[in-house]
N, CA, C and O atoms as a GROMACS GRO file, in nm:
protein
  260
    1UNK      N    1   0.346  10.711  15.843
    1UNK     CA    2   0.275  10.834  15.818
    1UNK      C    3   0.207  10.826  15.681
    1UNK      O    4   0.262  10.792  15.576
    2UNK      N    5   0.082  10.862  15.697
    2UNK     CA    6   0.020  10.885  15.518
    2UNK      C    7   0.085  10.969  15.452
    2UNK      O    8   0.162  11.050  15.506
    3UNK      N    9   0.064  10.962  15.328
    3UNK     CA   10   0.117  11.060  15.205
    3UNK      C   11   0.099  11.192  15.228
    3UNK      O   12   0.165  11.288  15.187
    4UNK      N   13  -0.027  11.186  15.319
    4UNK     CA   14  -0.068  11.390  15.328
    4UNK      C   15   0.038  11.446  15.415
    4UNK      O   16   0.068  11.565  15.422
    5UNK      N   17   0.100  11.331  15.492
    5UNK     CA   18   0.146  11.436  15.636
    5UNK      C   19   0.312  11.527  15.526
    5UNK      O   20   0.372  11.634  15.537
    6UNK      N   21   0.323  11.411  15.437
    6UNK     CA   22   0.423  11.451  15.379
    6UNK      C   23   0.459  11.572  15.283
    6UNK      O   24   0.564  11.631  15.256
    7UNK      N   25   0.310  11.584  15.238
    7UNK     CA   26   0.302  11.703  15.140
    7UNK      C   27   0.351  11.858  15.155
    7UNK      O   28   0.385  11.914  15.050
    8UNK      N   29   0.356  11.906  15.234
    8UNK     CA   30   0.421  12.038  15.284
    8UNK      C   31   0.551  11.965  15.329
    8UNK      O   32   0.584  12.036  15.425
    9UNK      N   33   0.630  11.884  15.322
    9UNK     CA   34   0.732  11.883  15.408
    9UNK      C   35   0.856  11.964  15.326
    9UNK      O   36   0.858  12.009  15.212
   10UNK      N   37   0.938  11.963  15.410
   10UNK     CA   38   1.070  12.037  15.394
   10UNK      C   39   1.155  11.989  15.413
   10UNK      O   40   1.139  11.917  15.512
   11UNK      N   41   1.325  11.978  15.346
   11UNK     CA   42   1.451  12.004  15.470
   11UNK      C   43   1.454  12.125  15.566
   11UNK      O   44   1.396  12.232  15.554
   12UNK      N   45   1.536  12.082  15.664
   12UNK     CA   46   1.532  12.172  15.761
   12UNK      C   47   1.683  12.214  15.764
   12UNK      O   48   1.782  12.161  15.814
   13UNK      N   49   1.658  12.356  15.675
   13UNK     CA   50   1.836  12.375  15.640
   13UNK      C   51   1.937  12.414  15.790
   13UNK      O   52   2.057  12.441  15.799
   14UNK      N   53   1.856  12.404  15.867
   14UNK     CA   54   1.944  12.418  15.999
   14UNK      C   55   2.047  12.314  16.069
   14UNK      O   56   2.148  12.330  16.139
   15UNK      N   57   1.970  12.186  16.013
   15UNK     CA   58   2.018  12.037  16.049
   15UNK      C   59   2.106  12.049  15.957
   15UNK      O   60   2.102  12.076  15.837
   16UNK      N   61   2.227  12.012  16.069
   16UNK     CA   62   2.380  11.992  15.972
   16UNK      C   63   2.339  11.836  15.867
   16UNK      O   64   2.382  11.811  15.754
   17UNK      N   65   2.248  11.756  15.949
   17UNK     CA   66   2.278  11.594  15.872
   17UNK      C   67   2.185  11.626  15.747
   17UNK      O   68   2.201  11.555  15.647
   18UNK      N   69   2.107  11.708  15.745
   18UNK     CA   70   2.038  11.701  15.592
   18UNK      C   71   2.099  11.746  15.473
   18UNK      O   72   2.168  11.848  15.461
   19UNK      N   73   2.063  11.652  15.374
   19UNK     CA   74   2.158  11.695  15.277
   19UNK      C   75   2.069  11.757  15.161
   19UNK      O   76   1.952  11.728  15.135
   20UNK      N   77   2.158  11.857  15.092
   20UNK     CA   78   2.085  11.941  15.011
   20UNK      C   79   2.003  11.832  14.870
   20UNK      O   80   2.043  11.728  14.816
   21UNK      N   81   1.914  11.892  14.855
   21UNK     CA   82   1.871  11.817  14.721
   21UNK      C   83   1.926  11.890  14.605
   21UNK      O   84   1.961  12.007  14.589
   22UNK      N   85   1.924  11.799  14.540
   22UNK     CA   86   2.012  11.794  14.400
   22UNK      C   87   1.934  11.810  14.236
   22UNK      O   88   1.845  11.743  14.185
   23UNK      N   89   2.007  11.920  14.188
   23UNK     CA   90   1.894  11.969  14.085
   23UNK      C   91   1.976  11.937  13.929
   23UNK      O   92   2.096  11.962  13.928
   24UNK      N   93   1.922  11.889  13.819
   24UNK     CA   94   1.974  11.856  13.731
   24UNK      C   95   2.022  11.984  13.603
   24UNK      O   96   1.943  12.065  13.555
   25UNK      N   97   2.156  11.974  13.569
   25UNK     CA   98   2.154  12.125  13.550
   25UNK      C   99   2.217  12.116  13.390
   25UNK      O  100   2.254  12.000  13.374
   26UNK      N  101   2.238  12.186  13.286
   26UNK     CA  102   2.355  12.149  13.187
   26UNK      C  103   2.393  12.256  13.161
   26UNK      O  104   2.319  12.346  13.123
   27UNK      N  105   2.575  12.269  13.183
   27UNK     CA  106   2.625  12.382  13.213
   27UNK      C  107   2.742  12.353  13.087
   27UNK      O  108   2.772  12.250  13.027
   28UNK      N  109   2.787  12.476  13.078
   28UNK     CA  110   2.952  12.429  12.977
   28UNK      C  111   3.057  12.494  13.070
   28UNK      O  112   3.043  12.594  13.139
   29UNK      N  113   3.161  12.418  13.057
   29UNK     CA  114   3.246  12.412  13.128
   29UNK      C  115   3.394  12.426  13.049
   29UNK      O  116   3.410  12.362  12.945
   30UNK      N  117   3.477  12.491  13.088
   30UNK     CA  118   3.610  12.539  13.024
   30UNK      C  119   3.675  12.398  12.993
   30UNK      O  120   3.659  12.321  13.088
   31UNK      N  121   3.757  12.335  12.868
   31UNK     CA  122   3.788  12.212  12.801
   31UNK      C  123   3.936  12.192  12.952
   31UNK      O  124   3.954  12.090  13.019
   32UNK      N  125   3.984  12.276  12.957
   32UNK     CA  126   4.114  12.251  13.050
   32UNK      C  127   4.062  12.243  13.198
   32UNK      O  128   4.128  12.185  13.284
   33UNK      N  129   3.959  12.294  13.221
   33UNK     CA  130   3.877  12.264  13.384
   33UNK      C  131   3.850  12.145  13.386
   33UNK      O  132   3.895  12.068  13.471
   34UNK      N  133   3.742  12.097  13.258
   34UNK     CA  134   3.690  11.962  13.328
   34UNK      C  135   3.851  11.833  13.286
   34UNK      O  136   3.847  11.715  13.319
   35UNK      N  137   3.969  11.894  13.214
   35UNK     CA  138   4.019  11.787  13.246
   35UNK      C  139   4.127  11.800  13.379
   35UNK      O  140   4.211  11.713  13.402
   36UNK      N  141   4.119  11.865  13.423
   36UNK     CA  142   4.189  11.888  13.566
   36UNK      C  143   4.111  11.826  13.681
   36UNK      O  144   4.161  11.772  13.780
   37UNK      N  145   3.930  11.848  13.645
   37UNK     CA  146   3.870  11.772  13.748
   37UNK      C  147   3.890  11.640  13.741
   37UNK      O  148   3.920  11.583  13.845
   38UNK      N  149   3.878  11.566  13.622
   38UNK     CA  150   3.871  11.412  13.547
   38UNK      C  151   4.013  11.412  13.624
   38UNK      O  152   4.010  11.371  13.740
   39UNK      N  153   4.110  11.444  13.581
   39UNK     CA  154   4.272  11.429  13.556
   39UNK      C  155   4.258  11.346  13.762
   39UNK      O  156   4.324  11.247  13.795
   40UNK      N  157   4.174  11.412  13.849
   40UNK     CA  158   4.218  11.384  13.991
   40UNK      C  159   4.070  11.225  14.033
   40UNK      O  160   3.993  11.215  14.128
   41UNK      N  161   4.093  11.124  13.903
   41UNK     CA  162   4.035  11.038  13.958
   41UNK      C  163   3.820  11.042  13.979
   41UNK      O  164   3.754  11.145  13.989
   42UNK      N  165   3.780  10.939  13.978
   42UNK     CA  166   3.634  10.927  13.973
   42UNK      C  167   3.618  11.032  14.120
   42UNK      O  168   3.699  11.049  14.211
   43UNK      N  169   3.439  11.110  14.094
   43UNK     CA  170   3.385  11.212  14.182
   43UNK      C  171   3.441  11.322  14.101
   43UNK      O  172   3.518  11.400  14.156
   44UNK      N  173   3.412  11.334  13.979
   44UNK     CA  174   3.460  11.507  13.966
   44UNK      C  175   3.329  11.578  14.000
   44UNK      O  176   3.330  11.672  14.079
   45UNK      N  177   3.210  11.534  13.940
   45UNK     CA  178   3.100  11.588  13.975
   45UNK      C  179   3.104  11.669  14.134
   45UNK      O  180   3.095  11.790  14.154
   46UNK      N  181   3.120  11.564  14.232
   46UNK     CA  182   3.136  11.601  14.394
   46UNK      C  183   3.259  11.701  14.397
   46UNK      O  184   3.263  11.808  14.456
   47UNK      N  185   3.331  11.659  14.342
   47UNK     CA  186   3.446  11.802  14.322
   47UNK      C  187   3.405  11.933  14.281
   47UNK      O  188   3.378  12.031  14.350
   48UNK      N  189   3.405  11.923  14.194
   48UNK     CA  190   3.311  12.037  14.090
   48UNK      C  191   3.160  12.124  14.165
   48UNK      O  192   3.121  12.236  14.134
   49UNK      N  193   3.092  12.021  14.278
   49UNK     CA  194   3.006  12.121  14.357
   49UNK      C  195   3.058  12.142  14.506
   49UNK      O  196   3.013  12.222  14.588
   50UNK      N  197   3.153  12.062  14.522
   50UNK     CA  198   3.250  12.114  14.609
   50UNK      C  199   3.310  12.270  14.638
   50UNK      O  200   3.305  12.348  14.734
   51UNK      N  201   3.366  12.271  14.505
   51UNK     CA  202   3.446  12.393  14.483
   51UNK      C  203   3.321  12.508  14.428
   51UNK      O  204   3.357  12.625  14.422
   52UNK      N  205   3.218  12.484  14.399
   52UNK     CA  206   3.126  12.556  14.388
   52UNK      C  207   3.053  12.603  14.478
   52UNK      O  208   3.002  12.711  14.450
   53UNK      N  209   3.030  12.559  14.581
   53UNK     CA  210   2.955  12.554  14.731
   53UNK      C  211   3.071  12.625  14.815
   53UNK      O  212   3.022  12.688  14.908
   54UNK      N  213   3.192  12.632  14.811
   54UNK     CA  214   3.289  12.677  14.874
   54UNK      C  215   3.280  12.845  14.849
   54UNK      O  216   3.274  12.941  14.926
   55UNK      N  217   3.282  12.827  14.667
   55UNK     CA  218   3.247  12.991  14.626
   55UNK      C  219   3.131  13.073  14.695
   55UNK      O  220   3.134  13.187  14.743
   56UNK      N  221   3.017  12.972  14.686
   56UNK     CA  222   2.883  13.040  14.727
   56UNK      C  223   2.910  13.096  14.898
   56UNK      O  224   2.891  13.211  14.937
   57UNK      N  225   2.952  12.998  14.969
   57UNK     CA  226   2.955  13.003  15.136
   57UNK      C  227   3.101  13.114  15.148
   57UNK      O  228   3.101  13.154  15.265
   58UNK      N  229   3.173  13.151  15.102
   58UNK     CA  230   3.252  13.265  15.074
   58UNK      C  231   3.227  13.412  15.030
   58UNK      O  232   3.278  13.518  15.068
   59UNK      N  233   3.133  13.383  14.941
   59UNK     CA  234   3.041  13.485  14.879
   59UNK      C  235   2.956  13.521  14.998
   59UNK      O  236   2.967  13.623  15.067
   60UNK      N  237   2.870  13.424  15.013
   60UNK     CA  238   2.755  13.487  15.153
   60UNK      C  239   2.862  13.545  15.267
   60UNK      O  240   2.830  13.656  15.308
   61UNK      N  241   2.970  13.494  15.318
   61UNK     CA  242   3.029  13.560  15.453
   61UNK      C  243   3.060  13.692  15.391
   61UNK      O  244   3.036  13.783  15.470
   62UNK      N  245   3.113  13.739  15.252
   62UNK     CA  246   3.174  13.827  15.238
   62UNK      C  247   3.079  13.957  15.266
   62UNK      O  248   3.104  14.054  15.339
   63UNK      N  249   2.935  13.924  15.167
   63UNK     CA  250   2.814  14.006  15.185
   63UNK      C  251   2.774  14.029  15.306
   63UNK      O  252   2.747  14.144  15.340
   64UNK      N  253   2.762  13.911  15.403
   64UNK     CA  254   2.681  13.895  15.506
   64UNK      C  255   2.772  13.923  15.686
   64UNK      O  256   2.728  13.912  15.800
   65UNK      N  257   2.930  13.968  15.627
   65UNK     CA  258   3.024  13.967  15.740
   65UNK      C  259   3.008  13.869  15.860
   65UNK      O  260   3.089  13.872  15.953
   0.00000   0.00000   0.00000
């Protein structure tokens, strides 16, 4: 496909296999959190939006019943 067909494209947040894109962020974080994330081994990052994405999708059912 040429470059144009690509220009409007999208994920299609309906498709379970697409994965979200990833935005670069700098946040501060409580000194005893991030060593509890560290403390459980490499991936805290994936942990850390783990448990963040859990909040959000909890949050929306709560609003959204």
């Amino acid at each position: 496909m040429p470059d144009e067909f690509w220009i409007n494209a999208a994920r299609n947040p309906h498709n379970p296999y697409s994965r979200p894109t990833k935005t670069h962020a700098t946040v501060r974080i409580d000194s005893d959190v991030m060593v509890w994330l560290k403390s459980q081994g490499k991936g805290y990052q994936t942990r850390l939006n783990a448990i963040l994405r859990q909040a959000m999708l909890d949050a929306f059912k709560k609003a959204h019943g």
